[in-house]
C-alpha positions in Angstrom: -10.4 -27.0 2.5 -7.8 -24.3 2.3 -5.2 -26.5 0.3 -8.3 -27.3 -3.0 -8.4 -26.0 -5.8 -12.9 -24.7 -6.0 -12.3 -24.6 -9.8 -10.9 -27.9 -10.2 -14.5 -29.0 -8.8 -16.5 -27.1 -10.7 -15.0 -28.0 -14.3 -16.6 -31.4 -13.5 -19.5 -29.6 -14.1 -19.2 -26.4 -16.1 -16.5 -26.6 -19.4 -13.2 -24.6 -18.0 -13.7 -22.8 -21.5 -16.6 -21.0 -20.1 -14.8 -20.2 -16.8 -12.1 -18.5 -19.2 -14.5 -16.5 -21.0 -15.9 -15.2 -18.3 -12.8 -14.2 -17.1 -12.1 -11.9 -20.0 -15.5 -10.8 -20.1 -15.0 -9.4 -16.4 -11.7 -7.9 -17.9 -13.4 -6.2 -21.1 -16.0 -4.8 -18.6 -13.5 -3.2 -16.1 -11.5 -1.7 -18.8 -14.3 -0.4 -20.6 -16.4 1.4 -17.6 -13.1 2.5 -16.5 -12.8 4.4 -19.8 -16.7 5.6 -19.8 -16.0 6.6 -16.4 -12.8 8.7 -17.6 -14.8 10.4 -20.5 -17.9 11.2 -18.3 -15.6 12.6 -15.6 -13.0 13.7 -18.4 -10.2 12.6 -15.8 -7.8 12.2 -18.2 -8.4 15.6 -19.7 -8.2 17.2 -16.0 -5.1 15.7 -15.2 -3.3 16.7 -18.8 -5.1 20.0 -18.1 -3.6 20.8 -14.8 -0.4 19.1 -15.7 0.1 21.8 -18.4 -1.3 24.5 -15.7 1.3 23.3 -13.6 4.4 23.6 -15.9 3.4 27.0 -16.8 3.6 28.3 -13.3 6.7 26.2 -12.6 9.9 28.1 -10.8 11.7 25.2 -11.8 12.9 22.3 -13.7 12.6 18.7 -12.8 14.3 16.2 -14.6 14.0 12.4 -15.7 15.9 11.3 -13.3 13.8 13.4 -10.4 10.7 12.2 -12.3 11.9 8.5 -11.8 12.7 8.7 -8.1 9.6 10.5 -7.9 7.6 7.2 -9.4 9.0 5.2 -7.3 8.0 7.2 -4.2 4.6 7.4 -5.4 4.9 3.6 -5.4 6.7 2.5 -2.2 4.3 5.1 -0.6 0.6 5.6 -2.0 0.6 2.4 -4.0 2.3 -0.3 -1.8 1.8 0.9 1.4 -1.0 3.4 1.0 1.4 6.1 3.0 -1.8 8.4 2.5 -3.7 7.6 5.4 -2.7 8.7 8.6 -5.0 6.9 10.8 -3.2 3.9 11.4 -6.5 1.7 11.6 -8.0 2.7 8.3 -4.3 2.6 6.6 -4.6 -1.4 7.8 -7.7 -2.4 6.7 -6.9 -0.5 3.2 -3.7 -2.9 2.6 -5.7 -6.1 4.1 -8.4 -5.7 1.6 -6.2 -4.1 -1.4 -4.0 -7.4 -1.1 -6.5 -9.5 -0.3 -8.4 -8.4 -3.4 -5.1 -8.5 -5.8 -4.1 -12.2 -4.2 -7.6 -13.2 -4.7 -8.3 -11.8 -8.5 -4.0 -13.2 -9.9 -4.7 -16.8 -8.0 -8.6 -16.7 -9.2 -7.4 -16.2 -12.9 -4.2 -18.3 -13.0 -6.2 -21.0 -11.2 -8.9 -21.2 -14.3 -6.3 -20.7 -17.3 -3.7 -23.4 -15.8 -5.5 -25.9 -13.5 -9.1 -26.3 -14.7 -8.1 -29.4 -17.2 -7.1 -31.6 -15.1 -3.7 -30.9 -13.7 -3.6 -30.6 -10.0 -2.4 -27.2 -9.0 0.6 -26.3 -6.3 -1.1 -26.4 -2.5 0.7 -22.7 -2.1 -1.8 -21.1 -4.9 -4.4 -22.7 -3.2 -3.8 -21.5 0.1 -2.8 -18.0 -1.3 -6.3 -18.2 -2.8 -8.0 -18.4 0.4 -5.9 -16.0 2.3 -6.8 -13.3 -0.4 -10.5 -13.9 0.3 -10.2 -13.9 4.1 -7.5 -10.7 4.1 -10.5 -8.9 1.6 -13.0 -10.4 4.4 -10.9 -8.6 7.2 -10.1 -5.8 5.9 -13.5 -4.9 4.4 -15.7 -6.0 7.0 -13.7 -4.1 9.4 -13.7 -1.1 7.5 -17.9 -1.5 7.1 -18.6 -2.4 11.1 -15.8 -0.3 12.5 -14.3 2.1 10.6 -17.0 3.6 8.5 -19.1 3.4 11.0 -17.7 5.6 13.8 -20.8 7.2 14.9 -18.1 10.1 16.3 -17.2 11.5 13.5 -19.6 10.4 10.5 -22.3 8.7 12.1 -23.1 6.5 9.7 -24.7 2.8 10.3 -24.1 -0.4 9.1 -27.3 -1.4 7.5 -26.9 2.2 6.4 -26.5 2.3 2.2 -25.3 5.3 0.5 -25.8 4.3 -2.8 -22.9 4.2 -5.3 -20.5 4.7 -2.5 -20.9 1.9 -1.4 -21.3 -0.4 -4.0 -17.8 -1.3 -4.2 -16.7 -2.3 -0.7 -20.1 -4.3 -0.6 -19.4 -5.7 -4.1 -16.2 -6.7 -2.4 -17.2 -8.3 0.5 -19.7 -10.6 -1.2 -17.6 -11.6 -4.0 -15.3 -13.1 -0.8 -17.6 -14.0 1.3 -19.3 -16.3 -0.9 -16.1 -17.6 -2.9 -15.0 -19.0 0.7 -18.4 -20.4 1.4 -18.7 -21.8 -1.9 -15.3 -23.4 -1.4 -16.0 -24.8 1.9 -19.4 -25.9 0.7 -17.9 -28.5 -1.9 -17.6 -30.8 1.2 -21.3 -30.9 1.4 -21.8 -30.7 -2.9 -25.0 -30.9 -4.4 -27.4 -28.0 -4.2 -25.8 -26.3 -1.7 -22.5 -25.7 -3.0 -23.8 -24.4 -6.3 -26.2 -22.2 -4.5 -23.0 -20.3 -3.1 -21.5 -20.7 -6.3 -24.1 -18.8 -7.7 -23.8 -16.0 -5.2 -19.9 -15.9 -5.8 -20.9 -15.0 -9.4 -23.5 -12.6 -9.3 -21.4 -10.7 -6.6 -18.6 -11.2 -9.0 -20.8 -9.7 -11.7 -22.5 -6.9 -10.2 -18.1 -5.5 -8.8 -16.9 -6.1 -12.0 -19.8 -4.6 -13.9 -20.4 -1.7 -12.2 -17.2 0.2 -12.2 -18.8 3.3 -14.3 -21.1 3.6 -10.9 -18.6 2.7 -8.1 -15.7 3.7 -6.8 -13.7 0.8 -9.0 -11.9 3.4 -11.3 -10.4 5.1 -8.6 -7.9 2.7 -7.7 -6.4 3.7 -11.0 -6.7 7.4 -10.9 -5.4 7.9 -7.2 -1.6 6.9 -8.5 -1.6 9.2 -11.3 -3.0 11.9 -8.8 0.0 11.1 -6.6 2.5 11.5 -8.8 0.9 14.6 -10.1 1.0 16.0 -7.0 5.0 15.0 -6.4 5.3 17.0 -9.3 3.8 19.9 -8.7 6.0 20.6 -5.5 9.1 19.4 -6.9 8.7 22.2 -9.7 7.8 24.8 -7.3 3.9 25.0 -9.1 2.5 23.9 -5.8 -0.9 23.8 -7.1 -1.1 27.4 -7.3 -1.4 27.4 -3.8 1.2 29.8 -1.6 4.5 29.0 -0.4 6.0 27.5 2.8 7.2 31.2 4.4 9.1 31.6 7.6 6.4 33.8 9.6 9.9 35.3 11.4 11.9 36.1 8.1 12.0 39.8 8.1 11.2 40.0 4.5 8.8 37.6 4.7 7.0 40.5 7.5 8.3 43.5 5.0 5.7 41.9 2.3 3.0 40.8 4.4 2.8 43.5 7.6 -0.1 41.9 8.9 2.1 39.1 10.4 4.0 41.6 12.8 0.9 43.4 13.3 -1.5 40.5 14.8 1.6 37.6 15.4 4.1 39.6 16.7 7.9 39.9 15.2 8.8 36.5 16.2 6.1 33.9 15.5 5.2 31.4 17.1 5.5 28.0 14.5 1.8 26.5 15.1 2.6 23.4 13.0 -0.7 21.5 11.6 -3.1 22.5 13.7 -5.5 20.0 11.8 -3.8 17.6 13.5 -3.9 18.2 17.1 -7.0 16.6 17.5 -9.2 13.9 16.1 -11.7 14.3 13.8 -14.8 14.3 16.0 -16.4 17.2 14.6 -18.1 16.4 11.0 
C-alpha cells in the first residue's frame, strides 16, 4: 500500500477537477489568513519598523554581498536544519515533521494535477507520499507525547488543549494520520475507506483554514526574523542591546568601575550561564 497512488482511487469516484479546486482553494486560504494574520499582528510593519531602527543605530555598513552570505546562513541554518534549537530532541522532531509535512503537501498536489486522469504515477512519488505522512506522524506525535509534554519543565498533559496553540500540531497530526489510514483503507473500500477519507479532509480543512488562529503563519515570519537578526549584529545595531565587552579590558573597568569593584580586576569569563543546566525550573 505504500507504492498506490490514494488519489488515483478516489477519481473513480470524485471528478479530479474538484480535487484541483480544492487544492487551490486550500492555497487561497493560507495565503489570505497569512495576510490577515500580518495586518492584525502588523508583522510586516514591525519588521520594516525595526529594520529602519536598526540602520539608524548602525556602527557599520554591510554590504550585498555580506547580505547574500548572510541569506544563505539563515537558510543552511534556521530554515533547513532548524540550527535554532539546542535541545537535540526537539531540533529532531522539528525537521521530521517540517519534511514530513513539505514531502507530504509537493507529492499531495503534484499527485492530483498529474496523475488523477488516468496515468499511473512513478512508485517513488508514491512512496515519498507515505513517508511524508509517517515522518509528519513521527515527528509530531513525538513532540505531543514526549516533548511537550515533559511534566519537568512545563507540565503540560497530553489530553491537555491549549487552545490556538495547539491547533496547528493537532491540525497536523490528523491531516496524516487519517491520509495513511485512508490510504491503507482502500484495501477494504466501501464505507470504510471513505469514512477516513472524510476525516483526511476535514482535518485538511480545519489546518489549512485556520492559519489566522494558529501558529501556521509563523513558519513564514521565523526566516525573515532570522535574517533580521543576522543583520542587526553584522551592522553593529545589535538590537539596541549592549556589546560583547572584555570584563578584564582596562578601559572596559575605567567606564564601568563597578566591575573592579564587585568582580575583581581580572574576571572570571562565566560563559552562558543559561546553559549550565536544564530547564527544569518553569
Amino acid at each position: 500500500m505504500l507504492i498506490n497512488n490514494p488519489f488515483a482511487e478516489l477519481a473513480m469516484s470524485i471528478s479530479p477537477g474538484v480535487m484541483k479546486a480544492y487544492v487551490v482553494l486550500m492555497i487561497l486560504l493560507v495565503i489570505g489568513g497569512t495576510v490577515l494574520d500580518m495586518v492584525h499582528k502588523q508583522s510586516a510593519k514591525y519588521f520594516f519598523a525595526n529594520s529602519k531602527k536598526a540602520q539608524e543605530g548602525a556602527s557599520r555598513k554591510v554590504g550585498s554581498a555580506k547580505k547574500a552570505g548572510l541569506v544563505v546562513k539563515t537558510v543552511a541554518g534556521e530554515v533547513l536544519t532548524s540550527s535554532e534549537f539546542c535541545n537535540s530532541r526537539r531540533r529532531l522532531s522539528h525537521l521530521c515533521t517540517m519534511y514530513g509535512f513539505i514531502l507530504f503537501v509537493v507529492t499531495s498536489a503534484i499527485l492530483i494535477f498529474s496523475y488523477t486522469g488516468g496515468t499511473d504515477a512513478p512508485v517513488l512519488l508514491n512512496l515519498l507520499w507515505h513517508l511524508g505522512a509517517i515522518l509528519l506522524c513521527i515527528g509530531g506525535y513525538w513532540f505531543w507525547f514526549s516533548i511537550r509534554v515533559d511534566v519537568a519543565s512545563a507540565g503540560v498533559k497530553w489530553n491537555q488543549f491549549n487552545g490556538r496553540g495547539d491547533l496547528f500540531i493537532l491540525g497536523l497530526l490528523s491531516m496524516a494520520t487519517f491520509g495513511l489510514l485512508w490510504s491503507f483503507s482502500q484495501l477494504v473500500g466501501g464505507a470504510v475507506s471513505m469514512f477516513f477519507f472524510a476525516l483526511f479532509i476535514l482535518s485538511s480543512t480545519v489546518l489549512f483554514g485556520s492559519v489566522y488562529w494558529s501558529k501556521f503563519a509563523h513558519m513564514f515570519f521565523k526566516p525573515a526574523a532570522a535574517f533580521q537578526k543576522k543583520v542587526a549584529h553584522a551592522d553593529g545595531s545589535r538590537e539596541n542591546l549592549p556589546d560583547d565587552f572584555d570584563l578584564s579590558d582596562p578601559a572596559v573597568q575605567a567606564r564601568f568601575p563597578d566591575i573592579p569593584e564587585y568582580m575583581g580586576t581580572n574576571p572570571p569569563n562565566m560563559g552562558l550561564g543559561i546553559k549550565r543546566e536544564a530547564p527544569r525550573h518553569f
